[in-house]
C-alpha positions as CSV (number, residue, x, y, z in Angstrom):
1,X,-82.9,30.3,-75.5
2,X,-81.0,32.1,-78.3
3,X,-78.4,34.8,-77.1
4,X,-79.9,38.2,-76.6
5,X,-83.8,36.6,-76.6
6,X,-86.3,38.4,-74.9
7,X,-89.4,37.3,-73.6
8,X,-92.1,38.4,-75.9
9,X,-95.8,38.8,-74.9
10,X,-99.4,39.9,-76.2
11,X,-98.9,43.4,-74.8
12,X,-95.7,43.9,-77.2
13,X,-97.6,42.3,-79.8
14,X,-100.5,44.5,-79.7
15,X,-98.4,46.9,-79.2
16,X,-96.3,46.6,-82.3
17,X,-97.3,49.4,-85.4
18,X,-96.4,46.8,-88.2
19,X,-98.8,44.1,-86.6
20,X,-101.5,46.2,-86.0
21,X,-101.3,47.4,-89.7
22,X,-100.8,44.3,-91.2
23,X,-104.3,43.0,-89.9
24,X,-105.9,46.3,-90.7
25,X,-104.3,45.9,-94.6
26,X,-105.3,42.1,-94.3
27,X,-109.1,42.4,-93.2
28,X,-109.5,45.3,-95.8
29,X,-108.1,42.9,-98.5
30,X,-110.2,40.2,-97.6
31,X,-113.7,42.7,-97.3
32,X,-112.9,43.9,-100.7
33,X,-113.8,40.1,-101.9
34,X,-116.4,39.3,-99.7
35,X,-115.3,38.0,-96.6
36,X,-116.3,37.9,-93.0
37,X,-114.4,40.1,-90.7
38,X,-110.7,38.9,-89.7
39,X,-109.4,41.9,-88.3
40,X,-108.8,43.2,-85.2
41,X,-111.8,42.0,-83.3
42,X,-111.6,38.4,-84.7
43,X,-108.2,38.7,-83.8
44,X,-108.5,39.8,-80.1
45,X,-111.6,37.6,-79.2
46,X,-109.4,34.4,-80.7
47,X,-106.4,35.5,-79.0
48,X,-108.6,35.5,-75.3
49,X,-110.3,32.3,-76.2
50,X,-107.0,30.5,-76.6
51,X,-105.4,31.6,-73.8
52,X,-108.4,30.5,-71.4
53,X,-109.0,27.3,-73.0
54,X,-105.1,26.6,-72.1
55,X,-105.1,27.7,-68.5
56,X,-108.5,26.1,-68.1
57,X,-107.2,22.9,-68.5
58,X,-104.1,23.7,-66.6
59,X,-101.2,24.3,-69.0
60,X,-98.5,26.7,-68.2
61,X,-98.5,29.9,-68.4
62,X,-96.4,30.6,-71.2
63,X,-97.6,28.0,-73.2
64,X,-101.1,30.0,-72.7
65,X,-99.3,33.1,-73.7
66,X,-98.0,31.8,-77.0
67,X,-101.4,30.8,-77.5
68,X,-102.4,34.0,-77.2
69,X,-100.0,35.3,-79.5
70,X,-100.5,32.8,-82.2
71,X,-104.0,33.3,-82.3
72,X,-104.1,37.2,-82.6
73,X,-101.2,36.7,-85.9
74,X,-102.7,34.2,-87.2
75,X,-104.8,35.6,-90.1
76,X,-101.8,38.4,-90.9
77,X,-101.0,36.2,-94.1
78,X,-104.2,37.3,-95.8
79,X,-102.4,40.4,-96.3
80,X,-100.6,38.5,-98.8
81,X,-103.2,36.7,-100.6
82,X,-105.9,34.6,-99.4
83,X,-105.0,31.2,-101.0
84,X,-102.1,29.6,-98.4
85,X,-102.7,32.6,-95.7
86,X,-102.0,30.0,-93.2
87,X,-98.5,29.2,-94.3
88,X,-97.6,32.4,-95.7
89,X,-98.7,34.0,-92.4
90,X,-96.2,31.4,-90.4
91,X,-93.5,32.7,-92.5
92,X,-94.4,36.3,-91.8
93,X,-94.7,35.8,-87.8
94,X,-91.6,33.7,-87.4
95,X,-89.5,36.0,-89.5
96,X,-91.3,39.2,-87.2
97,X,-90.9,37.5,-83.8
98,X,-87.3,36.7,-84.0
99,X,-86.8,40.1,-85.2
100,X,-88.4,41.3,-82.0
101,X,-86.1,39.0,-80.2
102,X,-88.5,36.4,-79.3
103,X,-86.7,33.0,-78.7
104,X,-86.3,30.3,-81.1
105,X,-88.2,27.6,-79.5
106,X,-91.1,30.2,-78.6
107,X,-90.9,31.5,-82.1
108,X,-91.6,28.0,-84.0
109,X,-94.1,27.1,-81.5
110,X,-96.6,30.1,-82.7
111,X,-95.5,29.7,-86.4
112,X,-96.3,26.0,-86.3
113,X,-99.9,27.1,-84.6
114,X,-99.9,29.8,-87.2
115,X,-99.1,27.2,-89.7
116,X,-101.5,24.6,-89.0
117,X,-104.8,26.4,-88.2
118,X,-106.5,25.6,-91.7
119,X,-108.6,22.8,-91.9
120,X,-107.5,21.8,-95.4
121,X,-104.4,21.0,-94.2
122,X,-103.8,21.7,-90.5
123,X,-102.8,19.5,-87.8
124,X,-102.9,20.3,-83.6
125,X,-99.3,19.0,-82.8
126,X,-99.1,21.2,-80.0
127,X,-101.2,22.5,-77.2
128,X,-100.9,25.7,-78.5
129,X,-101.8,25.4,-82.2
130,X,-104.8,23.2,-80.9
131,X,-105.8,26.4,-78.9
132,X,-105.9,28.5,-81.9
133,X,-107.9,25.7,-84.1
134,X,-110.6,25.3,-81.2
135,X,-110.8,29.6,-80.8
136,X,-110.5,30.3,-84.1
137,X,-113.2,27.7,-85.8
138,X,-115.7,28.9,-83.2
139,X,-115.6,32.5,-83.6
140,X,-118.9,33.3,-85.8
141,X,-121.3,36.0,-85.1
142,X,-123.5,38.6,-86.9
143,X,-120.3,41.1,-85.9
144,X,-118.5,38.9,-88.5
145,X,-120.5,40.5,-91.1
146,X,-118.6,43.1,-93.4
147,X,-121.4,42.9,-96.7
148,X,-123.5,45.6,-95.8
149,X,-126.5,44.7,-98.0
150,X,-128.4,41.6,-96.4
151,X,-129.7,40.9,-100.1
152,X,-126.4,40.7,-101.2
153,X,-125.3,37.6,-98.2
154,X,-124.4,34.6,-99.1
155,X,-124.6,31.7,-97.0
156,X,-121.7,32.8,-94.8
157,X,-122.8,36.1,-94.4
158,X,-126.4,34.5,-93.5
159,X,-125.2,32.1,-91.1
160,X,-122.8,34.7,-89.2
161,X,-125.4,37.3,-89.0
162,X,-127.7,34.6,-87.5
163,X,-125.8,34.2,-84.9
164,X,-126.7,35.8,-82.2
165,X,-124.1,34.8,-79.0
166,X,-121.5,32.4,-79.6
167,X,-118.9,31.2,-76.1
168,X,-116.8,28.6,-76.0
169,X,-117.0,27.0,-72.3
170,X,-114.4,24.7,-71.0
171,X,-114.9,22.3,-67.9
172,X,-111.8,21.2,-66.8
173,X,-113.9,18.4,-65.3
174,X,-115.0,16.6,-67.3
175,X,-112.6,17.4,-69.8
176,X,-115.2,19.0,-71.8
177,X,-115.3,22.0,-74.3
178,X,-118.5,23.5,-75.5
179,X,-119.4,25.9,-78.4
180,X,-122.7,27.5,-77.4
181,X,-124.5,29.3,-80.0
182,X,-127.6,31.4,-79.6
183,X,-128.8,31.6,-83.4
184,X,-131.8,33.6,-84.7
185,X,-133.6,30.3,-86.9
186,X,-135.6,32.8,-88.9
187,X,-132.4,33.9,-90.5
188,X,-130.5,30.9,-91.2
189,X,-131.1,27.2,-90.3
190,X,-129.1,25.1,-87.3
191,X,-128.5,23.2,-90.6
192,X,-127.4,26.0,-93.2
193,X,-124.2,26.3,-89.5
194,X,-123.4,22.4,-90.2
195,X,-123.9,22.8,-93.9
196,X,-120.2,25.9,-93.8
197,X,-118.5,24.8,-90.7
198,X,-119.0,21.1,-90.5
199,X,-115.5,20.7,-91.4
200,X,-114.1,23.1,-89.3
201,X,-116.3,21.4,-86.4
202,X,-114.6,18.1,-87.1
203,X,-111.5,20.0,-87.0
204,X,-111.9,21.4,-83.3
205,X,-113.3,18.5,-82.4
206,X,-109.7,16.4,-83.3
207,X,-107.7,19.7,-81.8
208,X,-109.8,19.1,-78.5
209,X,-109.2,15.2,-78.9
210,X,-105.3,16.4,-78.6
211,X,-106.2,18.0,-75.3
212,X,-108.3,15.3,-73.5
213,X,-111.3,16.5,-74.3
214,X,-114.0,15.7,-76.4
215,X,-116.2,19.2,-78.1
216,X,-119.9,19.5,-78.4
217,X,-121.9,22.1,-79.9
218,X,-125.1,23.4,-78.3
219,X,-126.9,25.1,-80.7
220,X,-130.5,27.2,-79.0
221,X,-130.0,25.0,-75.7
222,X,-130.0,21.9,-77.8
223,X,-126.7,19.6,-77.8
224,X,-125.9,18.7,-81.3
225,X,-122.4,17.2,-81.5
């Protein structure tokens, strides 16, 4: 541990003014051209899915935490410009955390989950960043949806807003993660959802691989992948 580190958690994350205004600023940059939602909420809900899928499948406490904390900074680079978020936002959080004292080694280990969390280019090298890839590729829902005009949705606002319940379930068991979706078929298609996220899909499923554990989607009580 670098001299003078402290040990850094979720509470002093939330907790911190610049944070919490760069994800405000970043979500209202990113509803100004159209997106979904990546604010606070997404941030929060991604942050508690890492962390259980972690301690779930028995990993250590801290390693859960980082999780944690990786997942609720990792969109803060869309404050900068959508294109590259993911790196840019590593840059941002390492630079942040070891301002806040956070040790080295704790420090990379959320930048590299930061880092990596695209599909275009991300890799799960680490329990943690394969947290955040799992959490953050299966958080859609119709509270995703900023567009307030449904005849102005395109096919991401359609498919969120179809989306009635989304949970990801782990069982340690069988070493076996789940994302269950409750979707409303007279809004959007089971095969509009594979036609937007099939990549990110393949993408949790590789981060769950790194785990021990293989991902399915059950989509309206039907098991799909």
């Amino acid at each position: 541990m670098n001299a003078g580190a402290h040990v850094i958690t979720l509470a002093d994350i939330k907790a911190d003014k610049y944070v919490s205004t760069v994800i405000t600023r970043a979500n209202e940059h990113l509803k100004a051209i159209g997106y979904t939602e990546h604010g606070h909420r997404h941030a929060a809900l991604v942050s508690s899915i890492s962390r259980n899928i972690l301690l779930r499948l028995g990993h250590s406490d801290r390693d859960a935490e980082l999780a944690a904390i990786a997942a609720y900074m990792h969109d803060i680079g869309n404050i900068v410009s959508r294109d590259h978020h993911w790196v840019i936002g590593a840059s941002m959080a390492l630079s942040h955390l070891r301002f806040l004292g956070m040790a080295d080694d704790d420090a990379l280990t959320v930048a590299n989950a930061i880092g990596n969390h695209e599909e275009s280019s991300g890799d799960s090298s680490t329990p943690v960043a394969a947290a955040l890839i799992i959490a953050d590729k299966s958080d859609v829902h119709r509270s995703r949806v900023q567009n307030p005009s449904e005849a102005d949705f395109d096919i991401h606002d359609r498919v969120n807003h179809a989306v009635e319940k989304s949970f990801v379930n782990v069982d340690a068991e069988t070493r076996t993660i789940s994302l269950q979706l409750t979707i409303d078929t007279s809004s959007s298609s089971v095969m509009e959802y594979f036609e937007i996220f099939l990549s990110r899909m393949v993408m949790a499923r590789s981060a769950a691989g790194s785990l021990g554990c293989s991902f399915e989607i059950v989509a309206n009580d039907q098991r799909l992948a």
